[in-house]
N, C-alpha and C positions, 0 to 999 in steps of 0.2 A: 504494500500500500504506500503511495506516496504521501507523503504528509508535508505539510506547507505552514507556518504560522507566522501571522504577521503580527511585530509586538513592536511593541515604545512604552514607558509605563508613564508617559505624556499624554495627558489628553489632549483631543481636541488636533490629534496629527494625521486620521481622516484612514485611521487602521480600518474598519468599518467597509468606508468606500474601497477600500485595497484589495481586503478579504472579499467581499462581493462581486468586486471585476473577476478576479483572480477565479472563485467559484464557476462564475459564468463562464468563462473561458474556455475552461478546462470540460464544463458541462456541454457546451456548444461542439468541442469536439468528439463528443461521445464517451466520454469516460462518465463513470457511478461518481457522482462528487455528491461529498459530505461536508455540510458549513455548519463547524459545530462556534457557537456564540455563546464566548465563556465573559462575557462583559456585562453586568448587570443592566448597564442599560440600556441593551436589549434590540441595538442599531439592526444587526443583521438578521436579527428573527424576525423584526417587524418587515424590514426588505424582502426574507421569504414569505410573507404574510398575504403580502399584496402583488406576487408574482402570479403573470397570469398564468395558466393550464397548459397554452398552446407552447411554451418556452420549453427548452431544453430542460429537465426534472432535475433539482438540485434537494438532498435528504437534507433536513434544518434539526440540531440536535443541540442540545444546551446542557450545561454544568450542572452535572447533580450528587453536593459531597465532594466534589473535587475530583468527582469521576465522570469517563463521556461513556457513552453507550453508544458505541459505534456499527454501526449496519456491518453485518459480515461481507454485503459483496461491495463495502466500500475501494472502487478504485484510485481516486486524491481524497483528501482529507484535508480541508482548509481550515484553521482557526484562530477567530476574531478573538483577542485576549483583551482583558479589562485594562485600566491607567492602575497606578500607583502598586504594582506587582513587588511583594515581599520575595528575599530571599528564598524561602522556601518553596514558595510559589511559582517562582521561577524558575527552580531549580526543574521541577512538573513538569513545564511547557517543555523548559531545552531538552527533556530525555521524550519526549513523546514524535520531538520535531526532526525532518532531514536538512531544510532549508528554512532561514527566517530571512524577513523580509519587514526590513526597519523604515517606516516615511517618517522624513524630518520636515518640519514649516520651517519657510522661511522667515524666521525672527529671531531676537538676539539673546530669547530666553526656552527657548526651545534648541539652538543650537549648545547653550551652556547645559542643557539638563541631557544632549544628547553623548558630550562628551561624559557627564558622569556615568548614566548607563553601558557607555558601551567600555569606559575602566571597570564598572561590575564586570557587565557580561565576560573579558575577557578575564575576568577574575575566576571564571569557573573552571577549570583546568581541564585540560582535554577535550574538553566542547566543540574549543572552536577550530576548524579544521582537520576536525577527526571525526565527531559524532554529528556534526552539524556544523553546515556552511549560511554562513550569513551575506547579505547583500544589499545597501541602504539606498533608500530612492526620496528625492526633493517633490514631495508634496505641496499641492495647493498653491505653488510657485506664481508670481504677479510677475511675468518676464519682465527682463532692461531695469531693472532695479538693485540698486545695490545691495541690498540684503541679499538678493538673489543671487548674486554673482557671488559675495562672500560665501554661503553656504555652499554650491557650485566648490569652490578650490576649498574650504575645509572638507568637505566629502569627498573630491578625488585626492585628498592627501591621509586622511589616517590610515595607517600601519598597524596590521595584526601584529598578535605577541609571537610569530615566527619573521618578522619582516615584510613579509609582502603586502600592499598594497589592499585595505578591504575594495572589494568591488565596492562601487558608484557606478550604478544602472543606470539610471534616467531621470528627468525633469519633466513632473506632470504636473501644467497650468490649472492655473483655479478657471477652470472652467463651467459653463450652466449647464453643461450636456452630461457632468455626472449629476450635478440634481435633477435637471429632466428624466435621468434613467432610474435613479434611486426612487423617485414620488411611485413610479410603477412600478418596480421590484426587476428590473433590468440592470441591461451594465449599457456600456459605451460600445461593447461589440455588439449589441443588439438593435442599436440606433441606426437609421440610416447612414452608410458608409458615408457618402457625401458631406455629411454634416458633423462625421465623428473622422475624420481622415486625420488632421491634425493631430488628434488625442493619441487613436491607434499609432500611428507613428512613435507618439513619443513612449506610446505601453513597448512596443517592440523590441528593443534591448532588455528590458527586465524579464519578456517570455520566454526569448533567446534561451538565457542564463535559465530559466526555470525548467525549459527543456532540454539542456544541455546536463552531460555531465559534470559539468564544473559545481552543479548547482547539490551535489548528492555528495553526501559524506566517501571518505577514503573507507575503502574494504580493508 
């Protein structure tokens, strides 16, 4: 089973809309996807809620105890994780996950809280680039803006704790065409190509990586 988990313990960095493209995505190509929405408030169960029939069938499964009850013919396994995630808690997600998938906003206080988490995260030993591959992507971004450009070169410069370079996927604009497609329980690959072509483009490197082996832990 693939398994996929988008975390920040940030709120408000649009994990939700991540988790739900990503779902779709994966649903649209025929795989069994599972969006389990371990965030109490509840973004992506309410986004299954209001999905129509006719769409690609994504299974919606939520936190019960601290445990997921996942479909046995789950083929990806996506999961929305809540903000302000304890040690412990965390510890949960990283052994559940192959791939995580961090969006940073661009601001000067979400940048400061993203370098603290990710000194945690790499604080877990073995995790990272053994058990699970991480991959961060600029959310919500207001192109030509300097915030955005600053965040831009701090994300293609932090260094895993073996030297190399964390991945820096892509820059996805605060765009209306993810709320047009969230109001209906869609993503941006279900909108008309035309009017989502911009978006897809910029989803495109971070799929790349998601289907790549780069994107799956070392054997």
């Amino acid at each position: 089973m693939r398994t996929i988990i988008v975390l920040n313990p940030k709120g408000g960095c649009g994990k939700s809309t991540i988790a739900t493209n990503i779902a779709s995505y994966f649903a649209i190509k025929g795989k069994k996807v599972t969006l389990a929405d371990c965030d109490p408030q509840g973004s992506s169960k309410d986004w299954l809620s209001v999905r129509p029939d006719i769409h690609s069938a994504i299974n919606g499964i939520v936190m019960n105890d601290d445990r997921l009850q996942i479909p046995r013919n789950t083929e990806v396994l996506v999961i929305d994780t809540p903000a302000a995630i304890g040690d412990k808690r965390l510890g949960k997600y990283l052994r559940k996950a192959q791939s995580l998938v961090m969006p940073i906003i661009a601001s000067p206080i979400d940048i400061r809280a993203a370098e603290s988490f990710l000194d945690e995260l790499f604080s877990f030993k073995g995790t990272i680039n053994n058990k699970i591959k991480i991959a961060t992507v600029a959310n919500r971004v207001r192109e030509d803006t300097l915030i955005a450009a600053k965040l831009e070169h701090y994300l293609g410069n932090i260094k895993l704790p073996n030297g190399k370079r964390l991945p820096f996927m892509t820059m996805l604009r605060a765009s209306q065409n993810y709320i047009h497609a969230a109001e209906r329980g869609l993503s941006i690959f279900e909108l008309p190509p035309s009017k989502t072509y911009y978006d897809r483009e910029q989803w495109a490197p971070l799929l790349r990586w998601l289907n790549s082996k780069r994107s799956l832990p070392n054997k």
